[in-house]
Every structure is written in structure tokens, then in C-alpha cells.
Backbone as ProteinMPNN parsed JSONL, in Angstrom:
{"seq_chain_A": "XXXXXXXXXXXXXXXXXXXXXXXXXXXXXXXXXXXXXXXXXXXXXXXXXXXXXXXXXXXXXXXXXXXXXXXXXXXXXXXXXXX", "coords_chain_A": {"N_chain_A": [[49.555, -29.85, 20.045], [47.284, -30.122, 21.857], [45.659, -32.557, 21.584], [42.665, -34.26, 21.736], [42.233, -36.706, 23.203], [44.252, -36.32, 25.337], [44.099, -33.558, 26.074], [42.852, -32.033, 28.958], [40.619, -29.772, 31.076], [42.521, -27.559, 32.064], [44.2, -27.508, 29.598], [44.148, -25.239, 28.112], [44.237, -23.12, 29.52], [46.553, -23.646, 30.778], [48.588, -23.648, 28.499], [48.276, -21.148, 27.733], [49.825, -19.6, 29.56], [51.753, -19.931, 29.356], [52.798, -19.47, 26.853], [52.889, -16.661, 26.964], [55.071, -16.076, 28.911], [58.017, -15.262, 29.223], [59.745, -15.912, 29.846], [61.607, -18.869, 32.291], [58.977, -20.299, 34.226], [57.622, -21.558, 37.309], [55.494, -24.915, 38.261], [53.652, -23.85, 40.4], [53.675, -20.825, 40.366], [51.972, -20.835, 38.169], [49.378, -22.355, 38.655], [49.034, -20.437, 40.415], [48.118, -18.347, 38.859], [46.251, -19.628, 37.167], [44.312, -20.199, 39.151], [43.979, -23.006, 39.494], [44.659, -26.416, 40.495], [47.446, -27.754, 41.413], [48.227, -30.786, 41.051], [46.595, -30.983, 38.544], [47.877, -28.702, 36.693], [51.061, -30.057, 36.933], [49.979, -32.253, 35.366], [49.324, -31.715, 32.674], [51.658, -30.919, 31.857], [53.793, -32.474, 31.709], [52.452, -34.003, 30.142], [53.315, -32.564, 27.654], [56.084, -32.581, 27.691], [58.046, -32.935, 25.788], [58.035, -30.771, 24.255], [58.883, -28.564, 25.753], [60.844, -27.015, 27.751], [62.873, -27.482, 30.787], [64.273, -26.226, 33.266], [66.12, -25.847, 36.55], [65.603, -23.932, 39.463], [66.886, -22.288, 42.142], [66.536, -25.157, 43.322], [64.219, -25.54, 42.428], [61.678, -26.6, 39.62], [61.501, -24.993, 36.747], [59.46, -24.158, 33.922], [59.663, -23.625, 30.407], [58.366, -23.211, 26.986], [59.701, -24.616, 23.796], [61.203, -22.968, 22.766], [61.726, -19.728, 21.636], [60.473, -19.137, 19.182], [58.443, -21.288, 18.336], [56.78, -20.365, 20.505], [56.045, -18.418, 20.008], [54.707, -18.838, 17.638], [52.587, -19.808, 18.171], [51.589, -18.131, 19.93], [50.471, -16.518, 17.76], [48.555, -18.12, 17.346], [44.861, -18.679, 16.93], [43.871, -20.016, 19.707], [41.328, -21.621, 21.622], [40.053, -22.46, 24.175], [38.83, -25.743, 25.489], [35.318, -26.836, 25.234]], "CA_chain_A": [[49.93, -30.035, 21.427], [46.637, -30.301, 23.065], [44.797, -33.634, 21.707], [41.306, -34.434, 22.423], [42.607, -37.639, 24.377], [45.336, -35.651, 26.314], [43.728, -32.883, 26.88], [42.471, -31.74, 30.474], [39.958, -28.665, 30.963], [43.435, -26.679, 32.168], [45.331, -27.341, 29.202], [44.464, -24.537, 27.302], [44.953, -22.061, 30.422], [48.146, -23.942, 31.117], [49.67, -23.387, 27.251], [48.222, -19.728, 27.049], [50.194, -18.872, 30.635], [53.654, -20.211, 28.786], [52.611, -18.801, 25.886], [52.646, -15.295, 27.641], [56.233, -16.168, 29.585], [59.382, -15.125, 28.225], [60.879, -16.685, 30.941], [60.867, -19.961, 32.792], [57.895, -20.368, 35.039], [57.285, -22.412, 38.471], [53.998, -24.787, 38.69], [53.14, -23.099, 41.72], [53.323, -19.724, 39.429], [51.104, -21.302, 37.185], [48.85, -22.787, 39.763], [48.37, -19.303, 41.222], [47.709, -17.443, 37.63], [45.064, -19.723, 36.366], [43.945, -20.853, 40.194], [43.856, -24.553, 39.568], [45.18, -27.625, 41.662], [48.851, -28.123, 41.147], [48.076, -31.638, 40.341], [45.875, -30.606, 37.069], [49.185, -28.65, 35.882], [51.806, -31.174, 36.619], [49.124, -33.473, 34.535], [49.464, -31.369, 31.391], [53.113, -30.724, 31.574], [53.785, -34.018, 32.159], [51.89, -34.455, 28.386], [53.755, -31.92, 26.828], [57.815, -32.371, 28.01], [58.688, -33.042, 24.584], [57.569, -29.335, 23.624], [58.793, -27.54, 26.75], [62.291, -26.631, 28.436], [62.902, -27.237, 31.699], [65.595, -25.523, 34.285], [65.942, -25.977, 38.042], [66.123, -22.345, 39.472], [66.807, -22.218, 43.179], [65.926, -26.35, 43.764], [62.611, -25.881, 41.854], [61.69, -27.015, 37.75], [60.766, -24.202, 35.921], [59.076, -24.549, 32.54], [59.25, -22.82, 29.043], [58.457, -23.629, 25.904], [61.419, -25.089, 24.202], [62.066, -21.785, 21.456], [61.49, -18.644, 21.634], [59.973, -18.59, 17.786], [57.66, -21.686, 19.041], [56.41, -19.432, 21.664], [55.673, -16.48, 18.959], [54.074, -18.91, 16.477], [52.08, -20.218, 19.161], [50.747, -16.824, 20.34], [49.854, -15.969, 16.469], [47.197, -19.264, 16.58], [43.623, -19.381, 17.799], [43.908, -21.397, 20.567], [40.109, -21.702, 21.997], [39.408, -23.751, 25.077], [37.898, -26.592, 24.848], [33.948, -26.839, 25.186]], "C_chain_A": [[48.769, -30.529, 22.272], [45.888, -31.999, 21.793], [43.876, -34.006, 22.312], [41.731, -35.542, 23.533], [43.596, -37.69, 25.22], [44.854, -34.402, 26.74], [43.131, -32.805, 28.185], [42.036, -30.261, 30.185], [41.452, -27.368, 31.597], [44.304, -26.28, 31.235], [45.338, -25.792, 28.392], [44.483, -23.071, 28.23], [46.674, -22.176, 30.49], [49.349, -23.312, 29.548], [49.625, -21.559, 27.784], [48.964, -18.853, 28.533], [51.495, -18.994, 30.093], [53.588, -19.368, 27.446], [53.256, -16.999, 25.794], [54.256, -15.001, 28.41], [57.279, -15.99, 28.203], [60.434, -16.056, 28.394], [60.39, -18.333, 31.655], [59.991, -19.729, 34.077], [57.745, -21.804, 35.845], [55.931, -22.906, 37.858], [53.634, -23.712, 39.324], [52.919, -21.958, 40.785], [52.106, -20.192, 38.699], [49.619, -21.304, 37.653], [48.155, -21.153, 40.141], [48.068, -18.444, 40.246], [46.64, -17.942, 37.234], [44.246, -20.482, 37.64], [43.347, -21.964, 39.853], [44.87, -24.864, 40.423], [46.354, -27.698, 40.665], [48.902, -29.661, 40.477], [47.85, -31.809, 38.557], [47.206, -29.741, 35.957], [50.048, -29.448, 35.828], [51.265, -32.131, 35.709], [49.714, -32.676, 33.149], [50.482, -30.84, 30.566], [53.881, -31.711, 31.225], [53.916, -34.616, 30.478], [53.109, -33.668, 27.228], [55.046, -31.625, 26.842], [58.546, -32.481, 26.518], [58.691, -31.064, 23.665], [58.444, -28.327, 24.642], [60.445, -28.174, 27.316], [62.091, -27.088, 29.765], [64.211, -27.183, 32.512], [65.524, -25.999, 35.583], [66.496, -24.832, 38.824], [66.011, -22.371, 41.086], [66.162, -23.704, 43.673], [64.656, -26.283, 43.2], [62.864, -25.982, 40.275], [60.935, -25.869, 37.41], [60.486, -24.549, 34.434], [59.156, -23.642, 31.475], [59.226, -23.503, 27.637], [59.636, -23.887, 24.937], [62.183, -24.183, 23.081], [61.297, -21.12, 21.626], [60.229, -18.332, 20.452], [59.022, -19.52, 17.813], [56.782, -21.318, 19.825], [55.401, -18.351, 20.907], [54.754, -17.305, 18.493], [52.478, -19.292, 17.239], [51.347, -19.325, 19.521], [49.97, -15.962, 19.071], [48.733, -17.254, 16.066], [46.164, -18.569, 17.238], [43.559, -20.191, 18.935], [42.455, -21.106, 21.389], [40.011, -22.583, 23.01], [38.415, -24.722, 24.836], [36.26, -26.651, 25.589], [33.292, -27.758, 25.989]], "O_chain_A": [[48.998, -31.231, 23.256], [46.048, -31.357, 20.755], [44.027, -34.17, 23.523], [41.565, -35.253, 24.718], [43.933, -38.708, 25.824], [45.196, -34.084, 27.879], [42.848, -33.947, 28.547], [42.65, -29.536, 29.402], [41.141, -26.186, 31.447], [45.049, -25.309, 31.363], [46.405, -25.251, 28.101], [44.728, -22.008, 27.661], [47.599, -21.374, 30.355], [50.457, -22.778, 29.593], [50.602, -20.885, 28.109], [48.739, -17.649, 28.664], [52.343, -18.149, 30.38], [54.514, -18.607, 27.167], [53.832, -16.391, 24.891], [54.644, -13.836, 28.497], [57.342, -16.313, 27.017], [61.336, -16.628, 27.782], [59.274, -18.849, 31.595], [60.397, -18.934, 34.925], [57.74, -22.904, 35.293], [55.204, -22.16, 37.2], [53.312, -22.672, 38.748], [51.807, -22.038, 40.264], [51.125, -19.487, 38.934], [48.773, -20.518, 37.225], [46.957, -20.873, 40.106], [47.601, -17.429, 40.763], [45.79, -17.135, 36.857], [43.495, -21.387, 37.277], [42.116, -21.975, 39.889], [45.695, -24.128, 40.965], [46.27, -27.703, 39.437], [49.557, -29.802, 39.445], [48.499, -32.393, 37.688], [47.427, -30.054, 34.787], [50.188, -29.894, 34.689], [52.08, -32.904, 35.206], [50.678, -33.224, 32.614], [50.509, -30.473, 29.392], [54.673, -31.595, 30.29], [54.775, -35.237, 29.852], [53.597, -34.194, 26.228], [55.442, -30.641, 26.217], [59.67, -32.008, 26.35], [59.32, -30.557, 22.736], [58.656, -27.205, 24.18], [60.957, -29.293, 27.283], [60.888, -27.124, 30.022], [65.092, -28.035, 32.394], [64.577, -26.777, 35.7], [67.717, -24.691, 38.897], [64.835, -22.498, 41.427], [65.223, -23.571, 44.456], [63.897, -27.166, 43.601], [63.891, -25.601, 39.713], [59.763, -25.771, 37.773], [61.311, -25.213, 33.806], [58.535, -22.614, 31.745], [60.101, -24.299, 27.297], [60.675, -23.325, 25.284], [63.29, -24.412, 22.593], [60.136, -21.491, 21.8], [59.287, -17.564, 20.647], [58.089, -18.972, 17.224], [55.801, -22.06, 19.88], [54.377, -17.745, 21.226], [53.635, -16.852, 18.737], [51.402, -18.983, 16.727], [50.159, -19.646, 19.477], [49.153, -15.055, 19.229], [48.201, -17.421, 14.969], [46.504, -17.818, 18.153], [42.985, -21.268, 18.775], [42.564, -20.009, 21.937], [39.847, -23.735, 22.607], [37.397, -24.596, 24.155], [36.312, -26.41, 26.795], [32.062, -27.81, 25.991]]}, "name": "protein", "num_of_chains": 1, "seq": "XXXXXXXXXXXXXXXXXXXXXXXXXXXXXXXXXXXXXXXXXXXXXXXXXXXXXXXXXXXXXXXXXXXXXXXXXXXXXXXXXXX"}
């Protein structure tokens, strides 16, 4: 998911906050969990729509990863920020 030439210094906050969701999640949520610029998430969501769900819950896009068991296998890696 993350690629050296797609990555962005948020992405590996941004996975490990969906990672952590059961449920779908607002930017703005996001935004205010790993206090980055709303921009810098829409950027790395943006990258990764093929991986990830999205709903519209009260006029807003919420995000989740797009399986539950995706989600799990996902939380059983290493995932290390990048350097």
C-alpha cells in the first residue's frame, strides 16, 4: 500500500488510524488524531481508494478499509514509518 513514490510522511499515521477503526472514519477525524493538514490526508487516501471503502454518513465520506480480515492482516504486519 504505501510505495516509496506514493508515499507521504503521513501515510503511515494515516493507515495505522484505519487500521485501528472498525468503523468508517471522517478526514477531519483523522486530521484531528494524527494532527496533520487535511490536505496531507486527502493526499494519501486519494492513493489508496482502491484498498479502502467509502460511505457518505450525514453529507460527509467516511473511510474504511475495504474488509474487515484486510484490516486484521494489516494490524498483524510491521508497519514502521518511514525514515
Amino acid at each position: 500500500m504505501i510505495s516509496p513514490e506514493q508515499g507521504t510522511e503521513h501515510s503511515t499515521d494515516v493507515l495505522n488510524v484505519l487500521i485501528q477503526q472498525q468503523k468508517a472514519i471522517s478526514v477531519e477525524a483523522i486530521v484531528q488524531i494524527i494532527d496533520t493538514d487535511e490536505y496531507e490526508v486527502e493526499e494519501v487516501l486519494e492513493n489508496w481508494l482502491e484498498f479502502l471503502h467509502q460511505e457518505q454518513i450525514d453529507g460527509e465520506t467516511h473511510y474504511s478499509l475495504y474488509h474487515s480480515s484486510f484490516r486484521h492482516w494489516l494490524g498483524t504486519q510491521q508497519i514502521q514509518p518511514d525514515d
